[in-house]
PDB file of N, H, CA, C and O in Angstrom:
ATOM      1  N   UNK A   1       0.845  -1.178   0.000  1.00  0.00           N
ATOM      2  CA  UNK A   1       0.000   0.000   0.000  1.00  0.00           C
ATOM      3  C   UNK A   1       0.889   1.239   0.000  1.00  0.00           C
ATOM      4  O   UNK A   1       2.003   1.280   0.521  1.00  0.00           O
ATOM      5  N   UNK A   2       0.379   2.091  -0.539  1.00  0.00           N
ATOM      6  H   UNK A   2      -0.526   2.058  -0.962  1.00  0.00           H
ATOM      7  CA  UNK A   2       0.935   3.728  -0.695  1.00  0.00           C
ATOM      8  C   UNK A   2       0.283   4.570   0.018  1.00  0.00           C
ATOM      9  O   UNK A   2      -0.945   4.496  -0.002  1.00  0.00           O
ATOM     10  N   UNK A   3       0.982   5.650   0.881  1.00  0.00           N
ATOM     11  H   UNK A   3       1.981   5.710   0.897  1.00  0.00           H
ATOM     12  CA  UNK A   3      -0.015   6.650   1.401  1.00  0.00           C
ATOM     13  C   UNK A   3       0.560   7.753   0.949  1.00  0.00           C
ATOM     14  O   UNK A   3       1.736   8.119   0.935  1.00  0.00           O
ATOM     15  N   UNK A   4      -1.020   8.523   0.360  1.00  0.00           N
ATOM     16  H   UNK A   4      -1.975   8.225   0.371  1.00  0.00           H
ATOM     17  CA  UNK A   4      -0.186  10.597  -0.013  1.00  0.00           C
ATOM     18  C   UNK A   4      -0.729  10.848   1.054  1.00  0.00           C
ATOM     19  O   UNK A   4      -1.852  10.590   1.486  1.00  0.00           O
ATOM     20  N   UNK A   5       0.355  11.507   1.575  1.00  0.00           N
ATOM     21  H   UNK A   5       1.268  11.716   1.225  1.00  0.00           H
ATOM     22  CA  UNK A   5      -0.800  13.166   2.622  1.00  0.00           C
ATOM     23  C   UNK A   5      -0.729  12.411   3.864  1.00  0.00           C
ATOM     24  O   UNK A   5      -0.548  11.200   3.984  1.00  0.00           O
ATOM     25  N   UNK A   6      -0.959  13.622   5.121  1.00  0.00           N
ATOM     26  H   UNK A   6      -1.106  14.606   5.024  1.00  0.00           H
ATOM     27  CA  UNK A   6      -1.617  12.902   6.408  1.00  0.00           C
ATOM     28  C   UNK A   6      -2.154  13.898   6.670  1.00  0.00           C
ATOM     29  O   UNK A   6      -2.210  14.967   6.062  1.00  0.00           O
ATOM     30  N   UNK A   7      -2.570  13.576   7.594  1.00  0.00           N
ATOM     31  H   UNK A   7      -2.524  12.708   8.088  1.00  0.00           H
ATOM     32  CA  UNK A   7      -3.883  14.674   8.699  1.00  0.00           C
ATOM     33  C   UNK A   7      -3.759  15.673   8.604  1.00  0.00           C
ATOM     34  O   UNK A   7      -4.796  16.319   8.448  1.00  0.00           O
ATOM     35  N   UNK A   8      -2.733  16.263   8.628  1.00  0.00           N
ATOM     36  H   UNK A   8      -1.891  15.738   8.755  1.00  0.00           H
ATOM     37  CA  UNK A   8      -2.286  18.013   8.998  1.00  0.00           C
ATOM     38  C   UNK A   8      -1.317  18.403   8.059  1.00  0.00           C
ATOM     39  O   UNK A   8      -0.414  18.970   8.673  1.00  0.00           O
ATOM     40  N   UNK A   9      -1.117  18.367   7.013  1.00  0.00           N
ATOM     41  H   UNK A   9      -1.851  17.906   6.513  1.00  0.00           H
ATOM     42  CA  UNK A   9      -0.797  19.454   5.650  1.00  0.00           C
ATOM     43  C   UNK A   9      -1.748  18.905   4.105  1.00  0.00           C
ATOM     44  O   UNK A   9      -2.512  17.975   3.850  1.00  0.00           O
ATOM     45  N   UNK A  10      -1.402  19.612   3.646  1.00  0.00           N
ATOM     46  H   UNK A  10      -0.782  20.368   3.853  1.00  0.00           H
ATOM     47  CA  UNK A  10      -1.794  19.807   1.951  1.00  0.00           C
ATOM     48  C   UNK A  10      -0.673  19.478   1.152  1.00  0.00           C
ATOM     49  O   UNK A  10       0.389  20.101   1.139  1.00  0.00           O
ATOM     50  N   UNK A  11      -0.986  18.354   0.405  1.00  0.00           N
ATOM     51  H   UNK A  11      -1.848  17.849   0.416  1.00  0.00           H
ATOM     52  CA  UNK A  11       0.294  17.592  -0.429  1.00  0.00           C
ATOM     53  C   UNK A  11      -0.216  17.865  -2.024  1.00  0.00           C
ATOM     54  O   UNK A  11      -1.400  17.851  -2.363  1.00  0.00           O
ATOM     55  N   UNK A  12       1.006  18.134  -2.990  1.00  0.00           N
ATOM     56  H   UNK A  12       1.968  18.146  -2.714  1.00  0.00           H
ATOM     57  CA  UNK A  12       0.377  18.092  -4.201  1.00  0.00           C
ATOM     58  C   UNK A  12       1.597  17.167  -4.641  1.00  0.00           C
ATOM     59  O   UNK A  12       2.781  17.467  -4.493  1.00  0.00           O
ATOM     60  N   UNK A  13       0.979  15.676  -5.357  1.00  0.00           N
ATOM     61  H   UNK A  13       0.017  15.432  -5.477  1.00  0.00           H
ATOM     62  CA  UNK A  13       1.928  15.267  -5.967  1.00  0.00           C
ATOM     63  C   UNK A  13       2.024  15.484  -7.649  1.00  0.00           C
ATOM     64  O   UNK A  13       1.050  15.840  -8.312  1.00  0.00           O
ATOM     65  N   UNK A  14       3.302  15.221  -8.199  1.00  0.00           N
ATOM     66  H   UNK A  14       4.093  14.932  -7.661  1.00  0.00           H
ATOM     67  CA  UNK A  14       3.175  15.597  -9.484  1.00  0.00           C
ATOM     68  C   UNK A  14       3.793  14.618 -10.516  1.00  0.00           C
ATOM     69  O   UNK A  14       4.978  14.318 -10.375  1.00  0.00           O
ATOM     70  N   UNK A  15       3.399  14.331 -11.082  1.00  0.00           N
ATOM     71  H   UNK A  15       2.436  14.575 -11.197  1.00  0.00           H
ATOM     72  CA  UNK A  15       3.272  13.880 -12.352  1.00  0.00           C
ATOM     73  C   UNK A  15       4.177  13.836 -13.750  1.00  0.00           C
ATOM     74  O   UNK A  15       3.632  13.729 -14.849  1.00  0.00           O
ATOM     75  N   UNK A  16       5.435  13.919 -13.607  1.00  0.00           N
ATOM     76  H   UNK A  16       5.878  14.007 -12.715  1.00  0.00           H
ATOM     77  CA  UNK A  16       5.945  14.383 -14.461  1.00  0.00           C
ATOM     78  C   UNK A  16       6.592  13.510 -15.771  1.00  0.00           C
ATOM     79  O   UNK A  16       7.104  13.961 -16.796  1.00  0.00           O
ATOM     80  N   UNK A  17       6.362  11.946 -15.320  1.00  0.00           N
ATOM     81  H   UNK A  17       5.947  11.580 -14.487  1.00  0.00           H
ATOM     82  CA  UNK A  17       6.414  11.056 -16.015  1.00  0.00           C
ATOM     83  C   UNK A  17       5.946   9.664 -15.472  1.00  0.00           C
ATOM     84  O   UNK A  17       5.823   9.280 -14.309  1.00  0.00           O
ATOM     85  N   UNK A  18       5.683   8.917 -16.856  1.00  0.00           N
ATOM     86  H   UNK A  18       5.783   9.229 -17.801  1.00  0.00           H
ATOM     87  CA  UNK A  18       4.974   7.769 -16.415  1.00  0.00           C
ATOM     88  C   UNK A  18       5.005   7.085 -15.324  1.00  0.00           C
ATOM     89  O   UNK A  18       6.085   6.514 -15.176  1.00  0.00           O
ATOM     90  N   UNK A  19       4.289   6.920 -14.537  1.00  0.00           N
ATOM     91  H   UNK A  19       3.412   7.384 -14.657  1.00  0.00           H
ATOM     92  CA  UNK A  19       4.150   6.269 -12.929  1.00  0.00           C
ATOM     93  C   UNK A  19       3.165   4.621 -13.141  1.00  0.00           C
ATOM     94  O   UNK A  19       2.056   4.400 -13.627  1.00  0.00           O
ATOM     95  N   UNK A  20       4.194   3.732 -12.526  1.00  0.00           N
ATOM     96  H   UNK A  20       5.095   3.911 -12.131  1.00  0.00           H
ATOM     97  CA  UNK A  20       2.992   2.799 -11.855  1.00  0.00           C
ATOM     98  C   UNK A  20       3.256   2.422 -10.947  1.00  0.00           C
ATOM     99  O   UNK A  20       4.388   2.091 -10.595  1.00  0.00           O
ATOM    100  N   UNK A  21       1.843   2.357 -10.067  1.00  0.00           N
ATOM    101  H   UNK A  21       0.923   2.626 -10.353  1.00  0.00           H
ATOM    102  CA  UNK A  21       1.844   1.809  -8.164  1.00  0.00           C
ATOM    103  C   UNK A  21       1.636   0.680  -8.469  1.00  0.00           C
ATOM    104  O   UNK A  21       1.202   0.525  -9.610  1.00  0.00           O
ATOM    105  N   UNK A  22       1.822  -0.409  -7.720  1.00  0.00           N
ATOM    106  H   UNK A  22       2.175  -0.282  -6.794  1.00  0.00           H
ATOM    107  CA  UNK A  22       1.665  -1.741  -7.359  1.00  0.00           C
ATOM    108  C   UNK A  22       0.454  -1.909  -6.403  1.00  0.00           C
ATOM    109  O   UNK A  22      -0.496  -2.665  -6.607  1.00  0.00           O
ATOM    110  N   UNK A  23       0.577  -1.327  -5.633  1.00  0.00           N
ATOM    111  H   UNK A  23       1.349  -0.713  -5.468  1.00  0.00           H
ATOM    112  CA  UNK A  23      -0.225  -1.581  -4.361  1.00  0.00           C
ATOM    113  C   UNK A  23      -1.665  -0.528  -4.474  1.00  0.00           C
ATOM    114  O   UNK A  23      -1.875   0.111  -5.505  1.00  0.00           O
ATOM    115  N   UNK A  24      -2.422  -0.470  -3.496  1.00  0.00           N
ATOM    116  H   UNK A  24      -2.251  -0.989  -2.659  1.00  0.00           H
ATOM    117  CA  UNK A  24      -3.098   0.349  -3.443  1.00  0.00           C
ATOM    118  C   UNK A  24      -2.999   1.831  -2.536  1.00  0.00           C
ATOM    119  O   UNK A  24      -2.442   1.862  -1.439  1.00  0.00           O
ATOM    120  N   UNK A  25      -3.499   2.793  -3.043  1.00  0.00           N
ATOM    121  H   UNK A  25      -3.951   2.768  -3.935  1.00  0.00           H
ATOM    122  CA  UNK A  25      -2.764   4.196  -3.456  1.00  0.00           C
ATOM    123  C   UNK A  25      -4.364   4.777  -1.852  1.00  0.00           C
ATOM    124  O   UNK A  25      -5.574   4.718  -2.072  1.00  0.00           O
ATOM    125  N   UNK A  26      -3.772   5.207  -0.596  1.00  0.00           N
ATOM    126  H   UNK A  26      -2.790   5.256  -0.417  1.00  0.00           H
ATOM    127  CA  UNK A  26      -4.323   5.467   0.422  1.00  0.00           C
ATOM    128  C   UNK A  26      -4.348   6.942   0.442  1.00  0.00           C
ATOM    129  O   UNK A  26      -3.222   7.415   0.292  1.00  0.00           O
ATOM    130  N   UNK A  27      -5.351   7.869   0.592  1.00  0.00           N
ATOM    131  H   UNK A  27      -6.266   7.485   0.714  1.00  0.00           H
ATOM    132  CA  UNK A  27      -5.303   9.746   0.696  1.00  0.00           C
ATOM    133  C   UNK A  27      -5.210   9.543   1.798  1.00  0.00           C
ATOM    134  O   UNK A  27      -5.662   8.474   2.206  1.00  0.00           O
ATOM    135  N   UNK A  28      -4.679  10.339   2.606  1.00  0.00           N
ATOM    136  H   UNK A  28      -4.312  11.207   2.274  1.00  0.00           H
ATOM    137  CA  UNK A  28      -5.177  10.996   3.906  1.00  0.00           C
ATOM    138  C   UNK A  28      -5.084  12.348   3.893  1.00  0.00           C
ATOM    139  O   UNK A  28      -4.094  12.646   3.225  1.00  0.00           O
ATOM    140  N   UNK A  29      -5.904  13.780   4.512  1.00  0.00           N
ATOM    141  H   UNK A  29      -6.709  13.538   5.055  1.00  0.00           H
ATOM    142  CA  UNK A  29      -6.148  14.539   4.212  1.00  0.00           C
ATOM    143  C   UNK A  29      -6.895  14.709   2.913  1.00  0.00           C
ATOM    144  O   UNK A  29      -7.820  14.147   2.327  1.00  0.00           O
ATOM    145  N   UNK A  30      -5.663  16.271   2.622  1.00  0.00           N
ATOM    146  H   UNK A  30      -4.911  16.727   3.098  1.00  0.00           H
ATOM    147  CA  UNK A  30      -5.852  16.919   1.542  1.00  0.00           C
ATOM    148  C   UNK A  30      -5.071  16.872   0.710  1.00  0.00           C
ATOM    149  O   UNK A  30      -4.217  17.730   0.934  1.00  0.00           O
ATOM    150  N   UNK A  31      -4.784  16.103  -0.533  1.00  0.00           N
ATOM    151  H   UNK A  31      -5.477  15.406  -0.714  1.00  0.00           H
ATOM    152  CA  UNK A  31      -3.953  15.855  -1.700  1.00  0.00           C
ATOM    153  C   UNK A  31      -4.218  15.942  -3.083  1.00  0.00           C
ATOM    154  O   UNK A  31      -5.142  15.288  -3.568  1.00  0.00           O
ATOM    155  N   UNK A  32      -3.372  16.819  -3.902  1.00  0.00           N
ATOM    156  H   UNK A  32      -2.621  17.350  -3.509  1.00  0.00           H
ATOM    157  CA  UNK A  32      -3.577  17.298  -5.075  1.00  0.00           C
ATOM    158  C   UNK A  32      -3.030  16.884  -6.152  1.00  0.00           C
ATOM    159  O   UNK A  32      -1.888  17.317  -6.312  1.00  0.00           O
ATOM    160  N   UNK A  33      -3.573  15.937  -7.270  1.00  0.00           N
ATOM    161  H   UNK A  33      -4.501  15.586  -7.141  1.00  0.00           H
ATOM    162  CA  UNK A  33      -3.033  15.495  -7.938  1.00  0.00           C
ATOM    163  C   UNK A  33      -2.496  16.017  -9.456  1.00  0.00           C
ATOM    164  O   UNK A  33      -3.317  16.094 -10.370  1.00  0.00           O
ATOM    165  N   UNK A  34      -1.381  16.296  -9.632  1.00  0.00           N
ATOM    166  H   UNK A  34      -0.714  16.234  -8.889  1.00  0.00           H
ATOM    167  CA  UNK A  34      -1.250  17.140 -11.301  1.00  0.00           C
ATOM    168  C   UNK A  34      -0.803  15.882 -12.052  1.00  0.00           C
ATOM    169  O   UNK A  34       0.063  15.118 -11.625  1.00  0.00           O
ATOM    170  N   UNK A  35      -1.382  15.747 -13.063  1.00  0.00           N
ATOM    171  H   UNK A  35      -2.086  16.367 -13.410  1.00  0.00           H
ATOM    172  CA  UNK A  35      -1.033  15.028 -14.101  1.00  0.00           C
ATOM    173  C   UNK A  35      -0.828  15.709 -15.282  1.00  0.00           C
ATOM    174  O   UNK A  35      -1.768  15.958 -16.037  1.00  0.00           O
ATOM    175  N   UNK A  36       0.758  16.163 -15.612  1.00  0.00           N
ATOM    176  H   UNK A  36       1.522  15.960 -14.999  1.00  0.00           H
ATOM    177  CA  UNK A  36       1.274  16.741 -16.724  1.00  0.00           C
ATOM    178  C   UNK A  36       1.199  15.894 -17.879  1.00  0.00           C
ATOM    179  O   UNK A  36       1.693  14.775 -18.015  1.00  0.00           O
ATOM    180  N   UNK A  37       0.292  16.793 -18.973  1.00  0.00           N
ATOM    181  H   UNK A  37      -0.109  17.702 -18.862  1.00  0.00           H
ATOM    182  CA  UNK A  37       0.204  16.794 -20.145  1.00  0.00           C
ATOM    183  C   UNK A  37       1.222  15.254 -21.091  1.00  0.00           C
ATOM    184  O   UNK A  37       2.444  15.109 -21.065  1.00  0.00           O
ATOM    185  N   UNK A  38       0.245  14.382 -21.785  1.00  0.00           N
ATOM    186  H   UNK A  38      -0.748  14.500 -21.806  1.00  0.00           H
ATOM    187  CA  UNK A  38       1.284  13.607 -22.030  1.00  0.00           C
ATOM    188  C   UNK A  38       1.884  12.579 -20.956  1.00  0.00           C
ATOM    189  O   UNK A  38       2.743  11.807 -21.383  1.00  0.00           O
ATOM    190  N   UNK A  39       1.535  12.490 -19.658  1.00  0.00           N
ATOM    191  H   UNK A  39       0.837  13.116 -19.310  1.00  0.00           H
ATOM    192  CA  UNK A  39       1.931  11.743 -18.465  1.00  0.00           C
ATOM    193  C   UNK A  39       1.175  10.664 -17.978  1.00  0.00           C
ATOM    194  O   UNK A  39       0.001  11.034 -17.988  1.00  0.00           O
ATOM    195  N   UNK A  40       1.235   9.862 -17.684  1.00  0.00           N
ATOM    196  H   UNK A  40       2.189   9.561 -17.676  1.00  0.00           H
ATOM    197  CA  UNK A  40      -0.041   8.927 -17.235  1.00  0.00           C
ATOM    198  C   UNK A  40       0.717   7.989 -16.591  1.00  0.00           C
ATOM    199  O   UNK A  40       1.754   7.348 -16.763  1.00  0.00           O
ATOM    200  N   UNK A  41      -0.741   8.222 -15.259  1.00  0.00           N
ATOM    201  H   UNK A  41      -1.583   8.742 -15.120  1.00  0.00           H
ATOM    202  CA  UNK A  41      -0.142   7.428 -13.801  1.00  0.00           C
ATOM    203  C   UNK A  41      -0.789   6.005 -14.104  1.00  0.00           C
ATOM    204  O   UNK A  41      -1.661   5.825 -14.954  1.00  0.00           O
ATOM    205  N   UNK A  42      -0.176   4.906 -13.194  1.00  0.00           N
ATOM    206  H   UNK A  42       0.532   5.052 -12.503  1.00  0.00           H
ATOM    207  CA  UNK A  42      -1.274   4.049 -13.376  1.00  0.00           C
ATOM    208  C   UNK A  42      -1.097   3.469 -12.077  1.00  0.00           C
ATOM    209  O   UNK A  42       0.036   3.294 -11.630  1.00  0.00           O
ATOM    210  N   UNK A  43      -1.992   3.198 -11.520  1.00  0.00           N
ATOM    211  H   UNK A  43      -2.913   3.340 -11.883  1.00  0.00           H
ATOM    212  CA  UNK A  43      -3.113   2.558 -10.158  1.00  0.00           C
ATOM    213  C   UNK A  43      -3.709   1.416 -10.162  1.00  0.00           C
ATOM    214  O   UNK A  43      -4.922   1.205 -10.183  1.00  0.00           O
ATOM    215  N   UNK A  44      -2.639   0.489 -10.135  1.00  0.00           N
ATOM    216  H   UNK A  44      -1.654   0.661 -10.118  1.00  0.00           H
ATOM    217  CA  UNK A  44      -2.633  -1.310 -10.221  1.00  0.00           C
ATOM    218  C   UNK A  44      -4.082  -1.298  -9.530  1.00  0.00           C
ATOM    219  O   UNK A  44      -5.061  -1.527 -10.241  1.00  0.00           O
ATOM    220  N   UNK A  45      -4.239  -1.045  -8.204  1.00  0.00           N
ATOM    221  H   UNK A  45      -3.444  -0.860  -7.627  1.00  0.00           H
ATOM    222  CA  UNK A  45      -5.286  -1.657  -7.088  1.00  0.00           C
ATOM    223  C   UNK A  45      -5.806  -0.303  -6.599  1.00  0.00           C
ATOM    224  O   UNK A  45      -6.221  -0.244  -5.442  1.00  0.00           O
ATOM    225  N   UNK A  46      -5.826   0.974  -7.497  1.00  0.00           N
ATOM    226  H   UNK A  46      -5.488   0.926  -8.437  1.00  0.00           H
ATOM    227  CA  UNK A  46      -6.792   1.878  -7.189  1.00  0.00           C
ATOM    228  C   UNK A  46      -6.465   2.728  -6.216  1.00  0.00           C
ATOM    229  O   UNK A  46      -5.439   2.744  -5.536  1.00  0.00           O
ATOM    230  N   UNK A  47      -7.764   3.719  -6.172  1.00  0.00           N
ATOM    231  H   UNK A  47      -8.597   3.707  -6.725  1.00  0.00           H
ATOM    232  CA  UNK A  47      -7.126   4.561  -5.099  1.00  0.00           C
ATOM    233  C   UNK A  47      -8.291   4.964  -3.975  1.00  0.00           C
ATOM    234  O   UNK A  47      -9.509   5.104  -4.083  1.00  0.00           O
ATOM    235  N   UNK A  48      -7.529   5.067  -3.041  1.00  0.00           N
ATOM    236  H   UNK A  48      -6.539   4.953  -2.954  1.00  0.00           H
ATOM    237  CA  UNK A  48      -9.029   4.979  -1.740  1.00  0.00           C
ATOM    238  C   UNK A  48      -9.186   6.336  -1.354  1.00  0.00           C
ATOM    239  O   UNK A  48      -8.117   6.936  -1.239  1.00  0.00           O
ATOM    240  N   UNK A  49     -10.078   6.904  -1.151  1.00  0.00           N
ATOM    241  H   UNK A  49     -10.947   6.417  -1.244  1.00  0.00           H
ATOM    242  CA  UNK A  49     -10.016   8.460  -0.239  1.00  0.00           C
ATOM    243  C   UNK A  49     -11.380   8.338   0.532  1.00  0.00           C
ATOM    244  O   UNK A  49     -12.541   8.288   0.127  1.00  0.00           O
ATOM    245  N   UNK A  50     -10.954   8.314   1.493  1.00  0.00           N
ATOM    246  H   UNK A  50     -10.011   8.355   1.822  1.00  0.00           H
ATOM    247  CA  UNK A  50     -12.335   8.092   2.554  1.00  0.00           C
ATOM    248  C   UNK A  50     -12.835   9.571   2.527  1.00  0.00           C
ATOM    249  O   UNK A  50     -12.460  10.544   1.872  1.00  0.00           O
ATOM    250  N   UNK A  51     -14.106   9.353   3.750  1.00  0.00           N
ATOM    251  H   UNK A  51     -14.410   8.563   4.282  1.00  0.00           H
ATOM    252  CA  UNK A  51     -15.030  10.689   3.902  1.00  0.00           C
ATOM    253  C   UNK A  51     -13.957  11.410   4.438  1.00  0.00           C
ATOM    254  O   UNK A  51     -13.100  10.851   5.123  1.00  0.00           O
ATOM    255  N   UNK A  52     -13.926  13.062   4.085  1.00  0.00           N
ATOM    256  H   UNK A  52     -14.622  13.516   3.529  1.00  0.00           H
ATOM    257  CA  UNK A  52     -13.035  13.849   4.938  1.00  0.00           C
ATOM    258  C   UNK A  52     -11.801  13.932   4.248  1.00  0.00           C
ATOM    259  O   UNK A  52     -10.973  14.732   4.682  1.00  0.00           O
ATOM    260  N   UNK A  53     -11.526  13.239   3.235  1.00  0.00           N
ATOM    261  H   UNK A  53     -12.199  12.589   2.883  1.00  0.00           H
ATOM    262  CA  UNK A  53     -10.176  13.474   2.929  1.00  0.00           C
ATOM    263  C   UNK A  53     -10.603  14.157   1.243  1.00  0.00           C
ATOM    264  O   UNK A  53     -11.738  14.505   0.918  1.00  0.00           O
ATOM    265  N   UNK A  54      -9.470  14.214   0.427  1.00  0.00           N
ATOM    266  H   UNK A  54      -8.547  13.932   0.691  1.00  0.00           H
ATOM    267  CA  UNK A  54     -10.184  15.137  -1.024  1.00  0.00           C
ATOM    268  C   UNK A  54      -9.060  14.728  -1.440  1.00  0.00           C
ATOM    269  O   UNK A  54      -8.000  14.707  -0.815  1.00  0.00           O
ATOM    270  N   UNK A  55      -9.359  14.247  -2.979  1.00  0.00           N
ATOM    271  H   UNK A  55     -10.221  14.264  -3.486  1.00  0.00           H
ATOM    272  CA  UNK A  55      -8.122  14.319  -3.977  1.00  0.00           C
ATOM    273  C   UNK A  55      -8.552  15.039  -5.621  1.00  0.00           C
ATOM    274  O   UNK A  55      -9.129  14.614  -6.622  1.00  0.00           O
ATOM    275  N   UNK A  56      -8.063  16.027  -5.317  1.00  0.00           N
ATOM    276  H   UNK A  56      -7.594  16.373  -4.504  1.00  0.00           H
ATOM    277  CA  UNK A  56      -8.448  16.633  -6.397  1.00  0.00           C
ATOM    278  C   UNK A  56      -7.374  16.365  -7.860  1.00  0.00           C
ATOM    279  O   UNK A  56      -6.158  16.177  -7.811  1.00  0.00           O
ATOM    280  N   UNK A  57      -8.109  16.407  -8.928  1.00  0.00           N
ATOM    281  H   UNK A  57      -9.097  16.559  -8.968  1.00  0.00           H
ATOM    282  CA  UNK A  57      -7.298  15.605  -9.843  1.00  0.00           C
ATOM    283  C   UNK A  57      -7.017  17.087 -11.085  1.00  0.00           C
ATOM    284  O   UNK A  57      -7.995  17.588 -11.641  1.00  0.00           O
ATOM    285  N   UNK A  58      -6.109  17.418 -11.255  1.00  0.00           N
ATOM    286  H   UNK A  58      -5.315  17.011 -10.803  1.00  0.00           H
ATOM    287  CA  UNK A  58      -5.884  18.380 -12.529  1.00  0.00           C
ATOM    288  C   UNK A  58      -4.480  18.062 -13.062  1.00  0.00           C
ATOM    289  O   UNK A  58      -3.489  17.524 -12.567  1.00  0.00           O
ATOM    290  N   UNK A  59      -4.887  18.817 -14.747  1.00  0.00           N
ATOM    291  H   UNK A  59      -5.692  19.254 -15.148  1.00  0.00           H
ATOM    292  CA  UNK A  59      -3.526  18.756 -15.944  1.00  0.00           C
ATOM    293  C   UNK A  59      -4.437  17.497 -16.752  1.00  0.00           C
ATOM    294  O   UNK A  59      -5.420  16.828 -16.430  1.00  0.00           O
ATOM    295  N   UNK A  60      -3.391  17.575 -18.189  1.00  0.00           N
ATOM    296  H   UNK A  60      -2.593  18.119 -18.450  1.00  0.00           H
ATOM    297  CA  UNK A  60      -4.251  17.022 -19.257  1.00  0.00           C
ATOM    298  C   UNK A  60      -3.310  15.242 -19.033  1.00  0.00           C
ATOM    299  O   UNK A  60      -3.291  14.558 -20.057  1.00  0.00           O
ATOM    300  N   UNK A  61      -2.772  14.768 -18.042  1.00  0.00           N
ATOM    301  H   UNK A  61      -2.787  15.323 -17.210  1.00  0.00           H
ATOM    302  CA  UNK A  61      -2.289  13.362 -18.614  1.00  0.00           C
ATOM    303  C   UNK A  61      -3.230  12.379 -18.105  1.00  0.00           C
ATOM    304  O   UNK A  61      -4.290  12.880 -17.729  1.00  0.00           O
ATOM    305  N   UNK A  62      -3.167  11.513 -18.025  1.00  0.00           N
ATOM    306  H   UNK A  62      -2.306  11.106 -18.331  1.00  0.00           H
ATOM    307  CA  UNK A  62      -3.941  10.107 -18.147  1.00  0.00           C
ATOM    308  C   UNK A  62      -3.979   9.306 -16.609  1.00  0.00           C
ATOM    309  O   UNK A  62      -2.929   8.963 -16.067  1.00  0.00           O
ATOM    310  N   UNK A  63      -5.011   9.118 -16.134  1.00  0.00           N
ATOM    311  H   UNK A  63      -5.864   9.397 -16.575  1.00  0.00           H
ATOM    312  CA  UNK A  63      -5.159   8.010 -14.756  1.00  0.00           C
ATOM    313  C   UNK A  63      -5.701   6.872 -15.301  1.00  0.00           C
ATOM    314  O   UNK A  63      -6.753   6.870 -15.940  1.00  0.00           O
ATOM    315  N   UNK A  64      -5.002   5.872 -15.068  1.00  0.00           N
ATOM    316  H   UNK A  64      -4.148   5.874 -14.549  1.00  0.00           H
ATOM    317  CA  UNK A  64      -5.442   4.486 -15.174  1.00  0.00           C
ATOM    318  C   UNK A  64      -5.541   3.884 -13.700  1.00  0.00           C
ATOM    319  O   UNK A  64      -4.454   3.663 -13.167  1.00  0.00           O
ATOM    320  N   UNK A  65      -6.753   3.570 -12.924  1.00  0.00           N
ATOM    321  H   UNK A  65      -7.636   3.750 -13.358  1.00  0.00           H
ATOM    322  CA  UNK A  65      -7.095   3.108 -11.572  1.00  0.00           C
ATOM    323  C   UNK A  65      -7.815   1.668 -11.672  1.00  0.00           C
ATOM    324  O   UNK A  65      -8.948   1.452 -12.103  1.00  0.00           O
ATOM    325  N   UNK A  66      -6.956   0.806 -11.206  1.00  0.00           N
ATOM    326  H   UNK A  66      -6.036   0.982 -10.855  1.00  0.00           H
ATOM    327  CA  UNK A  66      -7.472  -0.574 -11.182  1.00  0.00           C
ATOM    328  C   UNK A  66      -8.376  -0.912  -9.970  1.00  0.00           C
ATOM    329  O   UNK A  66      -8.707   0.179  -9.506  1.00  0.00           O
ATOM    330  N   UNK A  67      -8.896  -1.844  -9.283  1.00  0.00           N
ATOM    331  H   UNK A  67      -8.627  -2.730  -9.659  1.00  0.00           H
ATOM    332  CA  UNK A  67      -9.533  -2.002  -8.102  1.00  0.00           C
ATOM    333  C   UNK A  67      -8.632  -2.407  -7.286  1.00  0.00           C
ATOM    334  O   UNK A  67      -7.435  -2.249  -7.523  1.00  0.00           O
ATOM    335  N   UNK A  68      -9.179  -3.109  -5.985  1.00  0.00           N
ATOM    336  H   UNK A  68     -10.152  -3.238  -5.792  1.00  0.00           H
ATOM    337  CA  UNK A  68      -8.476  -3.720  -4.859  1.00  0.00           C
ATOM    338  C   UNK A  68      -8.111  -4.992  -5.364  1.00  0.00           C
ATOM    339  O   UNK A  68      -6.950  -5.242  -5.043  1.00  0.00           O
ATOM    340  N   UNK A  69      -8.734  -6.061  -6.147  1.00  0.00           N
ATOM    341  H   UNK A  69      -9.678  -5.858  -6.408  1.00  0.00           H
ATOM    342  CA  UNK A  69      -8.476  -6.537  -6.486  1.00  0.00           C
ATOM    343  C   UNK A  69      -7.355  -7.254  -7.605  1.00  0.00           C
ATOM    344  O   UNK A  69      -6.901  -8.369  -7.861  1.00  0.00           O
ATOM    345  N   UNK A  70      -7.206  -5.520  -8.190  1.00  0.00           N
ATOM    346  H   UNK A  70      -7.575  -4.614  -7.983  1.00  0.00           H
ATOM    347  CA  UNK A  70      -6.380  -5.653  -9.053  1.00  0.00           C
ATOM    348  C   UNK A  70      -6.666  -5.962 -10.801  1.00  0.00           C
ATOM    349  O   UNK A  70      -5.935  -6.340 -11.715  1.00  0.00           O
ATOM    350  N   UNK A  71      -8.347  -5.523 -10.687  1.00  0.00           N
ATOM    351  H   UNK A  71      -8.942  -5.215  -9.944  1.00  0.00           H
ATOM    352  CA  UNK A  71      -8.395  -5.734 -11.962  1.00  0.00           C
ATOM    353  C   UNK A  71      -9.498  -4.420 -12.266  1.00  0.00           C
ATOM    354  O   UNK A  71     -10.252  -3.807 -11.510  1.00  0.00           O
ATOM    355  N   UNK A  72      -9.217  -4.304 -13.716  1.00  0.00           N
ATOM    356  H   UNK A  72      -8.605  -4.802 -14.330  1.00  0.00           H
ATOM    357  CA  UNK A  72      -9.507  -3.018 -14.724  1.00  0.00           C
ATOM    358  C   UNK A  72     -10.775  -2.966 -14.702  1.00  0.00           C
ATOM    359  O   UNK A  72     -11.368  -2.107 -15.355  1.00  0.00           O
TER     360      UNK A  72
END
């Protein structure tokens, strides 16, 4: 498992070339996602953001989010 962010700041991660997680991708808080143009993340087992937390998603590249399970 992956965690962005915790309780008490504002995280923006960025995007600047092709990404893939393995595991599944955990928010806590407030986390901001840029996906630069041409870039695309990919999210084997998805991504969780419970009540209370926010992931806001901007920029023109590509999210690919699989489930928990691990499939498309």
């Amino acid at each position: 498992m992956t965690t962005w962010g915790d309780d008490n700041t504002y995280n923006t991660y960025v995007v600047d070339s092709d990404v893939t997680i393995d595991g599944r991708i955990t928010v806590n808080g407030d986390v901001t996602l840029k996906l630069n143009e041409g870039r695309k993340l990919t999210a084997l087992k998805g991504i969780s953001v419970q009540e209370g937390n926010s992931l806001p998603i901007e920029g023109d590249g590509i999210l690919y989010a699989g489930t928990e399970n691990g499939e498309s």
